[in-house]
LOMI-731070 format. One line per field, with one value per residue: residue number from 1; chain; x, y, z of N, C-alpha, C in turn. Coordinates in Angstrom, 2 decimals, always signed. Atoms other than C-alpha are relative to their C-alpha. Layout:
LOMI-731070
num	(NUM ...)
cadena	(A ...)
nxx	(X ...)
nyy	(Y ...)
nzz	(Z ...)
caxx	(X ...)
cayy	(Y ...)
cazz	(Z ...)
cxx	(X ...)
cyy	(Y ...)
czz	(Z ...)
***
This chain:
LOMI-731070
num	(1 2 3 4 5 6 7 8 9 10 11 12 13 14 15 16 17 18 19 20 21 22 23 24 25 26 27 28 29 30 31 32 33 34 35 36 37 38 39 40 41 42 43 44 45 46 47 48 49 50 51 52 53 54 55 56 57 58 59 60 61 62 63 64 65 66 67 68 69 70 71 72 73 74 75 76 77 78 79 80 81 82 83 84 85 86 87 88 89 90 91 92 93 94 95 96 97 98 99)
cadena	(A A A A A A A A A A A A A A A A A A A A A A A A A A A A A A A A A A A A A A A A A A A A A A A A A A A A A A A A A A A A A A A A A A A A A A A A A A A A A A A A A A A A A A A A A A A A A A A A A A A)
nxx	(+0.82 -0.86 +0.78 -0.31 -1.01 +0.45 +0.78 +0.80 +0.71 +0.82 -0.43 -1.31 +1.22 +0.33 -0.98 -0.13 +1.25 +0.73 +0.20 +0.93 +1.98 +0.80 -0.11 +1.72 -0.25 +0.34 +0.57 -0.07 +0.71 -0.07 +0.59 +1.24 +1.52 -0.86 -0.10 -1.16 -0.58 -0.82 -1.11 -1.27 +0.75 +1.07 +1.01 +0.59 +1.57 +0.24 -0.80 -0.88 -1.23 -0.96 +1.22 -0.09 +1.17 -0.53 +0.58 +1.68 +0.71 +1.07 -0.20 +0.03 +1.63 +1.25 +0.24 +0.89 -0.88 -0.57 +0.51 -0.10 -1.40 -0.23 +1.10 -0.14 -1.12 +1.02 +0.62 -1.12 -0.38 +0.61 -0.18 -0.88 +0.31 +1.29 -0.41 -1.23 +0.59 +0.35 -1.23 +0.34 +0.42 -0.83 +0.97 +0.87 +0.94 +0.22 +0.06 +1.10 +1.21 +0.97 +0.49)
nyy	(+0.49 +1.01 +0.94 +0.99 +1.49 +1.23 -0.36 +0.27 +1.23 -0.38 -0.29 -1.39 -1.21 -0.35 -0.99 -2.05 -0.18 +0.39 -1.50 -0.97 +0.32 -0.71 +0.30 -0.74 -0.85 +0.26 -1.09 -0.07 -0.83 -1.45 -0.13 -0.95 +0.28 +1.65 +0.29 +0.49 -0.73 +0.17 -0.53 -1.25 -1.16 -0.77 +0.66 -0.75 +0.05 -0.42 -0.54 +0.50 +0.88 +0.23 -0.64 -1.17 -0.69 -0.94 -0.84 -0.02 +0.31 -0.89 -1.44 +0.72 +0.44 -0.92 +0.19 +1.19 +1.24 -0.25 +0.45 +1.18 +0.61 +0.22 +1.05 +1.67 +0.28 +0.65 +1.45 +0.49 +0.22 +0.51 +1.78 +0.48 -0.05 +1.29 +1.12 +0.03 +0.68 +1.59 +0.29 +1.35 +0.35 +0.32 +1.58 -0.35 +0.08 +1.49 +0.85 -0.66 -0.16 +1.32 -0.10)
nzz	(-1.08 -0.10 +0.60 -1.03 +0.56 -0.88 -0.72 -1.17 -0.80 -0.88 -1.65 -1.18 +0.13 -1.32 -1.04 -0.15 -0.62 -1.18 -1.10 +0.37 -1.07 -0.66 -0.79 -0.76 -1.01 -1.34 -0.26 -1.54 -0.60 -0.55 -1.27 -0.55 +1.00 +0.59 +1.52 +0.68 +0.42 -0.45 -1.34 +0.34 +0.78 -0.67 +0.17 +0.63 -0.92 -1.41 +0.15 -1.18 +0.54 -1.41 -1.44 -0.19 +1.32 +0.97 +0.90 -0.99 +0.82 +0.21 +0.35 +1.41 +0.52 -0.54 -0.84 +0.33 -0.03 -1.12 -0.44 +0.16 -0.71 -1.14 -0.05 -0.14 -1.05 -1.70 -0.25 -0.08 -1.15 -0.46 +0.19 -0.54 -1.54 +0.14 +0.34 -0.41 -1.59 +0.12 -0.06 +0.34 -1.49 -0.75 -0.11 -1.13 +0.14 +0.83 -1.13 -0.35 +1.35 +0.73 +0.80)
caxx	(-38.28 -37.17 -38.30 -38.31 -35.41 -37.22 -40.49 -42.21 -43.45 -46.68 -45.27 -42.42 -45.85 -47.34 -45.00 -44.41 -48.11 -48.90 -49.02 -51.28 -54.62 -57.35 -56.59 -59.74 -60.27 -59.86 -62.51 -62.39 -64.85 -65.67 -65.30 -67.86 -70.88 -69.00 -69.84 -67.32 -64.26 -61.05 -57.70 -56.07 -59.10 -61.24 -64.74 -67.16 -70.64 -69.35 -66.25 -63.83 -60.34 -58.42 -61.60 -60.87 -63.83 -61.68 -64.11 -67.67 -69.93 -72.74 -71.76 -71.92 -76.19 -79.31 -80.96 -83.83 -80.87 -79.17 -81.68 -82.04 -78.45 -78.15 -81.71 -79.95 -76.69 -78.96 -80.23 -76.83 -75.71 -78.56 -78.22 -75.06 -75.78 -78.51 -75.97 -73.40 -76.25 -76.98 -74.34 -74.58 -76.03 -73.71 -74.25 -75.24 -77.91 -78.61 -79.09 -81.78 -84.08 -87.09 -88.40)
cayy	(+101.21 +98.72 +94.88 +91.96 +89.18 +86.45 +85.54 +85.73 +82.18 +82.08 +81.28 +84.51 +86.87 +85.35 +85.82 +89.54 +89.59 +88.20 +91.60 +93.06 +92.20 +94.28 +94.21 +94.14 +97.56 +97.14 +99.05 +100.07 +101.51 +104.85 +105.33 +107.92 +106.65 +103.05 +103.74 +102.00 +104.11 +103.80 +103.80 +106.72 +109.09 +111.65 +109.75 +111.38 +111.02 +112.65 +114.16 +112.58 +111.12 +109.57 +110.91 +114.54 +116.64 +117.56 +118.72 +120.23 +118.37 +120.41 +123.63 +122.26 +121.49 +123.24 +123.72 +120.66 +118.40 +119.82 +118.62 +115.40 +114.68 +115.25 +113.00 +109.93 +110.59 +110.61 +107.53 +106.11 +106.87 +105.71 +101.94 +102.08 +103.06 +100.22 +97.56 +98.59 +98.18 +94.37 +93.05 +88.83 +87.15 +85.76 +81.96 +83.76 +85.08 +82.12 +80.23 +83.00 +83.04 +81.06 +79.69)
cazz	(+109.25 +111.21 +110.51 +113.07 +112.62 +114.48 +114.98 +117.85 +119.74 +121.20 +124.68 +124.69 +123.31 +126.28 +128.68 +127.55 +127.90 +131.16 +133.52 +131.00 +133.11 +134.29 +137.65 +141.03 +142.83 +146.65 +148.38 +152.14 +154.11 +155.10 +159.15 +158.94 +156.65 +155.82 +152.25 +149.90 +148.78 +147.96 +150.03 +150.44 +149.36 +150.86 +151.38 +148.49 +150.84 +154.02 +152.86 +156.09 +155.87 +158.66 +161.06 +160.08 +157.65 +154.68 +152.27 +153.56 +151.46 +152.62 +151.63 +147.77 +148.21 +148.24 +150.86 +150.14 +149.50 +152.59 +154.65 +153.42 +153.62 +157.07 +157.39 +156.02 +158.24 +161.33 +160.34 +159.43 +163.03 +164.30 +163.05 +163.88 +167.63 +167.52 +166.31 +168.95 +172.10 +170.60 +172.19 +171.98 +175.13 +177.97 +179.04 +182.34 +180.83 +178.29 +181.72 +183.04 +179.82 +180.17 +177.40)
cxx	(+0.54 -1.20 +0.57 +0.75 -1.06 -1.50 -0.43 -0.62 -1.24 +0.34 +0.29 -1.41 -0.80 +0.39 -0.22 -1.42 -1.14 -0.49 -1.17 -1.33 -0.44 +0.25 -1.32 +0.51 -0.38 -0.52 +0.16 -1.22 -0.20 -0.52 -1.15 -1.38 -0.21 -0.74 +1.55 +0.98 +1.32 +1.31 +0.62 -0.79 -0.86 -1.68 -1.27 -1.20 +0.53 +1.17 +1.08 +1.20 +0.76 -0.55 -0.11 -1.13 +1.19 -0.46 -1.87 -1.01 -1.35 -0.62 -0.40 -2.25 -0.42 -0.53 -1.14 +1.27 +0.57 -0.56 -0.52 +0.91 +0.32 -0.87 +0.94 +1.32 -0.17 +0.03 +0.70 +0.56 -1.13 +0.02 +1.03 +0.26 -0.64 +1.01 +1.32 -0.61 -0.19 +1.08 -0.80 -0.46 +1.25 -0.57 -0.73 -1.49 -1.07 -0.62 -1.36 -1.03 -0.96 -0.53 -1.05)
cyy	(-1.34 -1.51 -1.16 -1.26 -0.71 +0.12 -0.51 -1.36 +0.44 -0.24 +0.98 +0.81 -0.40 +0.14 +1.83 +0.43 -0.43 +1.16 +0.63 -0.48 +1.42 -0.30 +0.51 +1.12 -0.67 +0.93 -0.46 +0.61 +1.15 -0.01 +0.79 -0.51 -1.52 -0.32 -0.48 +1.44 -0.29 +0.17 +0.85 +1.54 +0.63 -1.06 +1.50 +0.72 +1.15 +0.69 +0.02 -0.57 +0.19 +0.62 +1.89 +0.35 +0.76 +1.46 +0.29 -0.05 +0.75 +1.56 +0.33 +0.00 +0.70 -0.49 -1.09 -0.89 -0.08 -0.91 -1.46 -0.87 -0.03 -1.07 -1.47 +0.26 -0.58 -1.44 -1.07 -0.26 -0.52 -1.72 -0.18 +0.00 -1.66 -1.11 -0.30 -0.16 -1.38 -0.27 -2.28 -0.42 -0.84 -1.62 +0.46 +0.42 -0.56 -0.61 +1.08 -0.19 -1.15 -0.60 -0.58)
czz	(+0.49 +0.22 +1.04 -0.44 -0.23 +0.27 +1.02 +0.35 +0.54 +1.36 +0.18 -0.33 +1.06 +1.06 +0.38 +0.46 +1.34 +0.90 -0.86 -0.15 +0.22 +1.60 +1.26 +0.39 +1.33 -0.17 +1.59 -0.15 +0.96 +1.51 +0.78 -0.17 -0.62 -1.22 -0.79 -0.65 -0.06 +0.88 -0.32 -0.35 +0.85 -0.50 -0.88 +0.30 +0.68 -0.44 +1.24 -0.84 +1.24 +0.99 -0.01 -1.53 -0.88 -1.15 +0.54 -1.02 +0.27 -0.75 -1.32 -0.07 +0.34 +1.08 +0.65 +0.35 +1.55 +1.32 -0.08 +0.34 +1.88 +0.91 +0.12 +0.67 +1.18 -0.13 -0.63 +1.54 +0.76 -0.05 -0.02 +1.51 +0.16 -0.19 +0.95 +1.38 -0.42 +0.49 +0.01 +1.77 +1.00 +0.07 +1.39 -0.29 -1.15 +1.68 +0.92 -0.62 +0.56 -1.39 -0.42)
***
């Protein structure tokens, strides 16, 4: 078996051991449902990638769930409609407002 000349420093053992971190996950967001997911992956909620339906997550639930799911989609696109008529006020009409 083989037996180490030299030993080891604590600097070179940390050296050799610097890379071996836990490293963060990035997360993106999903253009369909902008649930978190990562890059590169079919979104798990809505089953989209790069704007195209890969996998038809409905097909998978009963028909209770079914109906639910499509519930909170609605009302996903809905507050995102809603957040895309707010638009910010102008000074033109800053300068109309009474107050």
């Amino acid at each position: 078996m083989a037996v180490p000349k030299h030993r080891n420093t604590k600097s070179r053992q940390g050296r050799r051991r610097q890379h071996l971190f836990l490293k963060e996950k990035v997360f993106s967001l999903c253009a369909k449902c902008k649930s978190a997911i990562l890059p590169h992956t079919v979104c798990k909620h809505c089953g989209f990638y790069k704007g195209r339906e890969i996998i038809d997550v409905m097909k998978k639930l009963e028909k209770k769930e079914k109906k639910q799911r499509e519930k909170e989609i609605k009302d996903v696109e809905k507050q995102g409609q809603k957040e895309k008529k707010e638009k910010p006020m102008t000074l033109e009409e800053l300068s109309k407002q009474k107050f």
